[in-house]
C-alpha positions as CSV (number, residue, x, y, z in Angstrom):
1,X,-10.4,10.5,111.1
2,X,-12.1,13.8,111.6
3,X,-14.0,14.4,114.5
4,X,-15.9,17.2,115.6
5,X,-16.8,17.7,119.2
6,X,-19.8,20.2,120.2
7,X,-20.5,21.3,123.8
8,X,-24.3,22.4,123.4
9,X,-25.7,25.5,124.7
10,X,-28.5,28.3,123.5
11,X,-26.7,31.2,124.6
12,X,-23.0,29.4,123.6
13,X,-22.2,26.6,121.8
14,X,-18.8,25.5,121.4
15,X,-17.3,23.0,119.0
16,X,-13.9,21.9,118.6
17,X,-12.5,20.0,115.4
18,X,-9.1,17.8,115.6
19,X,-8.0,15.1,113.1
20,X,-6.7,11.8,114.6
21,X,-4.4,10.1,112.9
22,X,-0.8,8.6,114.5
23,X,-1.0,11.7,116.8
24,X,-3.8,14.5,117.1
25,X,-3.9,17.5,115.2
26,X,-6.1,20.4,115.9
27,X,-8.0,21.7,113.2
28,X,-9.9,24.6,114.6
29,X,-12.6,25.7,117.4
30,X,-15.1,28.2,118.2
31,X,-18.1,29.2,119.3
32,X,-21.8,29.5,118.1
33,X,-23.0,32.0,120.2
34,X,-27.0,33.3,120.0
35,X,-28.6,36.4,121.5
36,X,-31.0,35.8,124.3
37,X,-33.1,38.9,122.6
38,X,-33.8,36.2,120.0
39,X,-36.8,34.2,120.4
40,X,-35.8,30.8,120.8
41,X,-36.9,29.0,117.6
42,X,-34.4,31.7,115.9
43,X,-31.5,30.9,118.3
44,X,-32.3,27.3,117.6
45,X,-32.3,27.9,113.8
46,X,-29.0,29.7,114.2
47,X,-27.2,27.5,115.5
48,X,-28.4,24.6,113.2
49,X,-27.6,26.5,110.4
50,X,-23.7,27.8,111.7
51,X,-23.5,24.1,112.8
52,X,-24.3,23.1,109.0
53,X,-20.9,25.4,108.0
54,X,-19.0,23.6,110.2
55,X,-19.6,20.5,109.0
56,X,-19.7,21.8,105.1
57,X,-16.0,23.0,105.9
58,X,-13.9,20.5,108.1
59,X,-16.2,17.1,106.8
60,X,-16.4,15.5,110.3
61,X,-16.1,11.5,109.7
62,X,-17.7,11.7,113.9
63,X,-19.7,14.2,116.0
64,X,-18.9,14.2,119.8
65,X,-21.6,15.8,122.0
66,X,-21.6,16.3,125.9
67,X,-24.3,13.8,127.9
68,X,-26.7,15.9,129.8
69,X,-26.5,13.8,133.0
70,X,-27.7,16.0,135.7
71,X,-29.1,20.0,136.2
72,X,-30.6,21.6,139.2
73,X,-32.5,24.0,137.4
74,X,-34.5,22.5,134.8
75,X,-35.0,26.1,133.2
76,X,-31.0,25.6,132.0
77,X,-31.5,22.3,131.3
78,X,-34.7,22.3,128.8
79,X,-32.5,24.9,126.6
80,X,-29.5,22.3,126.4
81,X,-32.0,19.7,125.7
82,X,-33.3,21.7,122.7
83,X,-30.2,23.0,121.4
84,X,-28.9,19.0,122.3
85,X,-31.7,18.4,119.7
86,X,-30.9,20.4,116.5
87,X,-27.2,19.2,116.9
88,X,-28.7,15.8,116.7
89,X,-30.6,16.7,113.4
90,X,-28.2,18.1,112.0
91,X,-25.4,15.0,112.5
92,X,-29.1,13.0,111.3
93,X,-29.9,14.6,108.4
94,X,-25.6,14.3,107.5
95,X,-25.9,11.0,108.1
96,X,-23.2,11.1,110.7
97,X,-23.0,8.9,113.8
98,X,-23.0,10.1,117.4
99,X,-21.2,9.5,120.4
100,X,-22.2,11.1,123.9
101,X,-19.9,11.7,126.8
102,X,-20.2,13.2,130.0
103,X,-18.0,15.7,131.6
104,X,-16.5,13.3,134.4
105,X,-16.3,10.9,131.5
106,X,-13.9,13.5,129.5
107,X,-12.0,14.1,132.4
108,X,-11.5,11.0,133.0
109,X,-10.5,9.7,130.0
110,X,-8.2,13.2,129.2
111,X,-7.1,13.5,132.9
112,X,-7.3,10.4,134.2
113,X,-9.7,11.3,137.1
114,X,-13.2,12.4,136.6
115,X,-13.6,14.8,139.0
116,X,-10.0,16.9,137.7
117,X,-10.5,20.7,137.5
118,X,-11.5,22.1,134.7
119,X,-8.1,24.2,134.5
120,X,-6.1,20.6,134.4
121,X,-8.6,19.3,131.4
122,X,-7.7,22.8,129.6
123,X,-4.0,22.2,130.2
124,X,-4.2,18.1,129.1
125,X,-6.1,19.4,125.9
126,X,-3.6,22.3,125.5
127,X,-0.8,19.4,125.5
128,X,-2.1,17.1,123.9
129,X,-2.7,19.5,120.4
130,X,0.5,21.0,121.1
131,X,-1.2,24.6,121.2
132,X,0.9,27.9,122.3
133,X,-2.6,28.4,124.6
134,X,-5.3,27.1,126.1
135,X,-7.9,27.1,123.8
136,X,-10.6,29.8,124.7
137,X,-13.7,30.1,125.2
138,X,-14.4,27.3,127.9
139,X,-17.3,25.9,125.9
140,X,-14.6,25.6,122.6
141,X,-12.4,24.0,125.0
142,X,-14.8,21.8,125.9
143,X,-15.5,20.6,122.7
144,X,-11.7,20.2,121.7
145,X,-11.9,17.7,124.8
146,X,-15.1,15.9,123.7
147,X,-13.6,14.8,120.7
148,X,-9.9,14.0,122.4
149,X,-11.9,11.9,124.6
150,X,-13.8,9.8,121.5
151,X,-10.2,9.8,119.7
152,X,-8.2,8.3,122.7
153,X,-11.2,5.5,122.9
154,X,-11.0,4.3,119.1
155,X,-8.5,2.3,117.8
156,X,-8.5,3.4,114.2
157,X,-6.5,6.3,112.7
């Protein structure tokens, strides 16, 4: 099973790509990033249309995306929400199911505690992959645990 895991953002999205079968294998991670010069229908656009590549090229089976669960600034927040949005459409329109989880819920299920630091959820995905280092940026990190987490949680290969 291929699953692809996407941590949203406007300014940076990351996604992160393994393949579960007996073990994990990592496949490959990134980020989608936007300029805030762009208005923000174009950096919407762009990142549906660089999230389309990604799933042209590694054929997801899955698409992991972080839960927005809580923000104290709701001008961060709408943002996430929109760019939450296209990754939605784009798994829609792909036919391709959805699962959400939210941070604590990755570290938990990677770490075993939900409130570990997000240097130990680095170091468990950076294990777990078997990867020379920790997979950078943060946000492609982030998505390389999303989709750990949704692998550990299923029972089939």
């Amino acid at each position: 099973m291929i699953i692809l895991g996407i941590d949203p953002g406007t300014a940076t999205t990351g996604w992160g790509v393994i393949k579960k079968t007996n073990d994990f294998k990592y496949l490959g991670c990134g980020c989608i990033k936007t300029s805030k010069d762009l208005k923000p229908e174009e950096r919407l656009k762009l990142i549906y249309n660089q999230l389309n590549e990604i799933i042209r090229k590694y054929k997801p089976e899955v698409i992991v995306v972080e839960k927005l669960f809580f923000f104290k600034n709701a001008k961060t927040a709408i943002p996430v929400s929109q760019a939450r949005g296209v990754i939605l459409l784009a798994a829609a329109k792909k036919k391709l199911p959805v699962y959400e989880f939210t941070p604590l819920e990755v570290k938990l299920n990677i770490v075993g505690y939900g409130r570990a630091e997000k240097i130990q959820l680095q170091k468990m995905t950076k294990k777990i992959l078997c990867l020379e280092e920790i997979p950078k940026p943060d946000d492609a990190a982030d998505a390389l645990g999303l989709a750990i987490s949704y692998a550990y949680l299923t029972k089939n290969p």
